[in-house]
C-alpha positions, 0 to 999 in steps of 0.5 A: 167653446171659441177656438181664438189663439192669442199671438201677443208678439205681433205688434211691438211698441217702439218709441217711449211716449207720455200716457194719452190720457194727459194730452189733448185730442190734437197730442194724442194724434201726435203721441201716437204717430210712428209708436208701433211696428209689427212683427211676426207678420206670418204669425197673422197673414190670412186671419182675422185680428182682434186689437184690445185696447184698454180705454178708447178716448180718441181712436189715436192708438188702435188706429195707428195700430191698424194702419201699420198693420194694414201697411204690412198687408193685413185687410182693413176688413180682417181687423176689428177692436174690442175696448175694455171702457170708454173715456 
């Protein structure tokens, strides 16, 4: 049995956006720009962090998602992503 605590608070959506999946590559980068924050920073200091994301189209939203973690300090090593399904 895996010991993994979920901490769902860490990263918070702070800006209203139109779904991905109606923009082209070049909107999808835009769209996603400056939408996500962290918080709770101590909740995630020193472990490893797993992104879930739902579909993985262009990479624009776990992307973005990784950077203002690694942006707060979290290694770029100590972050990895798990897509449900693929576009």
């Amino acid at each position: 049995m895996l010991k993994i605590k979920i901490e769902k608070k860490v990263l918070k959506k702070v800006k209203n956006t139109v779904p991905q999946s109606t923009l082209n590559k070049q909107q999808r980068e835009e769209n996603a720009k400056n939408v996500y924050k962290v918080r709770n920073i101590d909740k995630i200091q020193n472990k490893k962090i797993l992104i879930i994301d739902d579909i993985y189209t262009t990479g624009n939203t776990v992307n973005e998602c990784a950077k203002v973690l690694v942006e707060k300090g979290i290694s770029r090593k100590n972050i990895g992503v798990l897509t449900l399904a693929k576009d």
